[in-house]
C-alpha positions in Angstrom: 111.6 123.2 86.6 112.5 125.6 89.3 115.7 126.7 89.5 117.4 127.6 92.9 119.5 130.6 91.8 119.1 133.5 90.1 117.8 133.4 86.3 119.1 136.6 85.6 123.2 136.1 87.2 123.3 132.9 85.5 122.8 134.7 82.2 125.2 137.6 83.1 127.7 134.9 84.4 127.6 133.2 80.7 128.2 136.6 79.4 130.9 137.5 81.1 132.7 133.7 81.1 132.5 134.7 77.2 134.2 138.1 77.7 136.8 136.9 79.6 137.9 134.4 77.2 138.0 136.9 74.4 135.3 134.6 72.5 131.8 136.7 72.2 131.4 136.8 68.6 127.8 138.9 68.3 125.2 138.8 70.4 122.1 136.9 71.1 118.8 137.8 69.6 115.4 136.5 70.5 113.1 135.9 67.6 109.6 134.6 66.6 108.2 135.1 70.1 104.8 134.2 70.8 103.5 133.9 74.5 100.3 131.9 75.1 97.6 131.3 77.4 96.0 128.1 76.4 92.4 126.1 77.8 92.4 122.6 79.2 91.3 122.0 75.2 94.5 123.2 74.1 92.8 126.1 72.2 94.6 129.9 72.8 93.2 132.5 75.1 95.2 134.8 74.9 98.4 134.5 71.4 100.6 137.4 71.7 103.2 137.7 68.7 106.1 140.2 70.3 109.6 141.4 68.4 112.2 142.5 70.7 112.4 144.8 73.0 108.4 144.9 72.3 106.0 143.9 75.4 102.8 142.5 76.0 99.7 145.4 75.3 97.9 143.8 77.5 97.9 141.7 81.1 96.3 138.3 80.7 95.4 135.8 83.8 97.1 132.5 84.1 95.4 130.0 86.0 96.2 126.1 86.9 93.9 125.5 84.3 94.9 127.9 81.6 98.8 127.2 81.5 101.4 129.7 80.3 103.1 128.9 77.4 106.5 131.0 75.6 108.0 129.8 72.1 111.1 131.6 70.3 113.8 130.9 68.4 117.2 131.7 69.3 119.5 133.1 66.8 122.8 135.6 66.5 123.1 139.0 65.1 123.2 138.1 61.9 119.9 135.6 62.0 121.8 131.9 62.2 120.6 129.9 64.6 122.1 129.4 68.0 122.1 126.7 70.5 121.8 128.3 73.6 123.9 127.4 76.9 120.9 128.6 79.0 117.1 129.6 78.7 114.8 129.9 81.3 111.7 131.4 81.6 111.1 133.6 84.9 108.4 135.1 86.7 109.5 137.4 89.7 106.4 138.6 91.8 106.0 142.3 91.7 104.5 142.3 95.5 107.4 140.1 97.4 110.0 139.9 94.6 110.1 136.3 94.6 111.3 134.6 91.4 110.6 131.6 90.1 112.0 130.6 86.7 111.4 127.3 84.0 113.7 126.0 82.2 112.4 125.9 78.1 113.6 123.1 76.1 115.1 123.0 72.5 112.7 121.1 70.3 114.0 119.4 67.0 113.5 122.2 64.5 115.7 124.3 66.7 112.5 126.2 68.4 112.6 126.7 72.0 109.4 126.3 74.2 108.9 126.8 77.6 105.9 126.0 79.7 104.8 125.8 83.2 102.5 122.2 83.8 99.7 122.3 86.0 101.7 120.4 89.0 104.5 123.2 88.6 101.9 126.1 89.0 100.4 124.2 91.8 103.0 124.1 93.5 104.9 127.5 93.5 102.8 129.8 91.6 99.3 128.7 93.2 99.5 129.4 97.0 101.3 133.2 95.9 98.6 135.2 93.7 99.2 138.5 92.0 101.2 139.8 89.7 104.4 139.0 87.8 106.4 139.9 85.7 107.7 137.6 83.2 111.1 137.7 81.1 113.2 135.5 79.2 116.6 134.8 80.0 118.9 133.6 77.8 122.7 132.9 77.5 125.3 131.6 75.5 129.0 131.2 76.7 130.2 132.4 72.8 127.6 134.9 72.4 127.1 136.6 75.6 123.4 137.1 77.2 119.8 138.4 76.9 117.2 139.5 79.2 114.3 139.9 77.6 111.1 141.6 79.6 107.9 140.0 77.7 105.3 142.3 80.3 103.4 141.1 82.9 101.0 137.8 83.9 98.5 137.8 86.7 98.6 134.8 88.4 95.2 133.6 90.2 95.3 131.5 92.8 94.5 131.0 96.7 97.2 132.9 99.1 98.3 130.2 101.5 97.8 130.8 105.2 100.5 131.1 107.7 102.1 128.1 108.3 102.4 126.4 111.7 105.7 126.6 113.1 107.9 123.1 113.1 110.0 123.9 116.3 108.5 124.9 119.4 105.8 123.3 122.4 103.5 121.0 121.5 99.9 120.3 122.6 99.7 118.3 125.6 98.9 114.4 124.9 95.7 113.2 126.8 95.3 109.5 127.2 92.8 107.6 128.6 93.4 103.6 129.3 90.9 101.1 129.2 89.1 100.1 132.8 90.2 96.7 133.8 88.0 93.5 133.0 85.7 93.1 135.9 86.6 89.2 137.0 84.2 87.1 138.5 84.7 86.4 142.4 86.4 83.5 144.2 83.6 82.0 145.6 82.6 81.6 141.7 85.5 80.4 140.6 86.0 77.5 142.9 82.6 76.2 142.2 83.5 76.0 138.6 86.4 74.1 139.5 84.8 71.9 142.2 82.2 71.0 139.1 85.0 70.5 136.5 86.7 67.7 139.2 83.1 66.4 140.1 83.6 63.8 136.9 86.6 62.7 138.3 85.1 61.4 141.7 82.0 60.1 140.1 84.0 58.1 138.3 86.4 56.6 141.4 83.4 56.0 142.9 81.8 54.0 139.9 85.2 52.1 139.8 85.1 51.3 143.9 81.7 49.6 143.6 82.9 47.7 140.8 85.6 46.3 142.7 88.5 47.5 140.3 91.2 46.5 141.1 94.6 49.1 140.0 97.3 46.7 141.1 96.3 44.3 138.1 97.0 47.3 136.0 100.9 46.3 136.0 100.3 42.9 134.5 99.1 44.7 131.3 101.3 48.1 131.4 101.2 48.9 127.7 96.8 48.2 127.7 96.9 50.1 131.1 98.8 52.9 130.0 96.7 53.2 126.7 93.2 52.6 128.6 94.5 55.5 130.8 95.7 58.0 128.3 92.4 57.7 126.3 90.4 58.5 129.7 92.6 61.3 130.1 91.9 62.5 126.3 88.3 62.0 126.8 88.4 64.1 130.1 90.1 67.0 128.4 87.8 67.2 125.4 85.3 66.9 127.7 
């Protein structure tokens, strides 16, 4: 979880909230530390034991596939355990100074654990390579607050290009239309249409030398009509 403001002035905020209302009773105390670097597996690369104010010996590499990994318990001065009112986990980059901090969740037995998930890495630790340092930052409104510096991770990952800018000209648009369908000529079309009536001709003439006659056709309107209509249908399946 990234968190939009400062780890650090959150904890110094829940400090001073305390101090103001006359109700910091000890301090906070971060114990049991261990900070892991674990494989896709789950087994450890790299399982760091620390006791406060100690800091990593070493600098391990964290990678999308190797995810970092911080447990502790939280506890007051005199070693009973402590709900905290914040605890993040933050990694500011020694080369820009950006920060980026995850928030680590209180498990049943009391422990707190906090991670960073491969989509999380991916997506603000990935595209900004180097290294960090990494702290945890803890606070309670009756206890006050702790900053604890664990050392430093390097981060591997690809550094993302510049990025194109949103507001400004844009590449002119080039669009071709498709030609127009070439349509046969005139001449063309009224011989197709001379042919389509040619039926209809041909057939007055066929009636003519039969001696039809069309003014008995009003004895029988209904049969005419019908006779007429299904010449009609014929002709336009036709």
């Amino acid at each position: 979880m990234r968190l939009t403001a400062s780890a650090r002035l959150l904890a110094g905020l829940g400090a001073l909230c305390g101090l103001l209302a006359g109700a910091v009773r000890g301090e906070v105390v971060a114990a049991n530390v261990v900070v892991r670097v674990l494989e896709r597996t789950g087994d450890a690369l790299v399982e760091q034991a620390l006791t406060y104010p100690a800091a990593l010996p070493d600098v391990p590499t964290v990678k999308a596939s190797t995810p970092l990994t911080v447990a502790f318990d939280a506890q007051t001065a005199d070693g009973a355990p402590l709900q905290l009112d914040h605890a993040v986990l933050s990694l500011q980059h020694a080369e820009t100074g950006a920060e980026v901090a995850f928030a680590a969740q209180r498990a049943k037995g009391g422990q707190y654990k906090a991670s960073i998930p491969r989509k999380e890495f991916r997506r603000h630790l990935a595209s900004a390579p180097g290294r960090y340092t990494l702290a945890l930052v803890l606070g309670s409104f009756e206890h006050g607050g702790l900053v604890y510096e664990l050392g430093a991770v390097d981060v591997a990952g690809k550094r993302a290009g510049p990025r194109r800018a949103a507001l400004g000209p844009k590449l002119e648009i080039r669009h071709r239309f498709a030609d127009p369908q070439r349509m046969p000529s005139a001449a063309v079309s009224l011989a197709f249409a001379g042919l389509v009536a040619a039926p209809l001709a041909g057939l007055a003439h066929v009636w003519a030398r039969l001696g039809v006659n069309a003014s008995n056709l009003k004895r029988e309107a209904a049969g005419s009509a019908a006779f007429m209509a299904l010449v009609a249908a014929y002709m336009a399946l036709a």
